[in-house]
C-alpha positions in Angstrom: -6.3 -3.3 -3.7 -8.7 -2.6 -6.2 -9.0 0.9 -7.9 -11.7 3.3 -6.8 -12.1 1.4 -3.8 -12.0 2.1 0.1 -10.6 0.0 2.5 -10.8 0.7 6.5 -8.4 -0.4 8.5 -8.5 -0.5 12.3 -4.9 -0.9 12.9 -1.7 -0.5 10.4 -1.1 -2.4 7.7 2.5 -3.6 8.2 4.8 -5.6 5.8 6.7 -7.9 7.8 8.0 -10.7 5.3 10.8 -10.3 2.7 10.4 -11.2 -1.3 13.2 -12.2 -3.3 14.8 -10.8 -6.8 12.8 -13.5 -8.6 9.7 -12.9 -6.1 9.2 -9.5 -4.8 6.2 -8.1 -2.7 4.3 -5.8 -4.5 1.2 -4.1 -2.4 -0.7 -1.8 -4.9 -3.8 -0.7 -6.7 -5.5 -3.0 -9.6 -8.1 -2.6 -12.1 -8.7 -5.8 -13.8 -7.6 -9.7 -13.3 -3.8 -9.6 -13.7 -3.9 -6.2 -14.1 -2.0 -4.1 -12.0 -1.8 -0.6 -11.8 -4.5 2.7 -12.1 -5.4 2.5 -15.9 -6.1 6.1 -15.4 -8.5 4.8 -12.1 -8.3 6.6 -9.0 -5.8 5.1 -6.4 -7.6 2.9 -4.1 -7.8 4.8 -0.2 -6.8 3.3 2.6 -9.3 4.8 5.6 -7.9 4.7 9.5 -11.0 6.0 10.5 -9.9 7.0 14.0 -6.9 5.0 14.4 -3.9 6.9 15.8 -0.2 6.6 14.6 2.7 8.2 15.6 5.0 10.3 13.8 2.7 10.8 11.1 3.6 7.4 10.0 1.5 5.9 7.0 -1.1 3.5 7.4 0.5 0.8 5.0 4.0 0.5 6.0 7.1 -2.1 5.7 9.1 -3.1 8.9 12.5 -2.5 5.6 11.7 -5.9 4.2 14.1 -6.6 1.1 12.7 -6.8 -2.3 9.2 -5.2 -0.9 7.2 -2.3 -3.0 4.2 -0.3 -1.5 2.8 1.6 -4.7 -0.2 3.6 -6.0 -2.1 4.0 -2.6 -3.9 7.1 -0.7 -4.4 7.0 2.5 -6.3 9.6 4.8 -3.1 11.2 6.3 -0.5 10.9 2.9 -0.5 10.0 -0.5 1.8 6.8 -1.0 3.3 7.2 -4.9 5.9 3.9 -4.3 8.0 2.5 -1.0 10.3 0.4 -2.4 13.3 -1.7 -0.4 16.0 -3.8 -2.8 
């Protein structure tokens, strides 16, 4: 997702397919073509607007997929630094 950006969602955002050691799933910020990461950007938000989740879960999850990383993201309800399942 690209830095200093919004993105609404209307329902979660869930990870449901593995990666591989040579492979992995990486769901993150970017700032340029190729170029992951916050460059010193803001971290992209993820918005719910009214959508409900229970137990406080975060809005871009993983069902513990293998070799799957959920870094530099902010959603409305928590601030997701990195997720990561090896």
């Amino acid at each position: 997702m690209k830095v200093n950006t919004t993105c609404t969602l209307s329902v979660k955002f869930t990870i449901d397919w593995d990666g591989s050691s040579g492979d992995q799933v990486i769901i993150g910020a970017y700032y340029g073509n190729g170029q992951f990461g916050l460059n010193g950007n803001s971290r992209p938000i993820i918005d719910g607007g009214n959508t409900i989740l229970s137990n406080n879960n975060p809005l871009v999850g993983s069902n513990n997929e293998t070799y799957t990383t959920i870094k530099n993201l902010k959603d409305k309800m928590q601030k997701v630094n990195e997720l990561s399942t090896d």
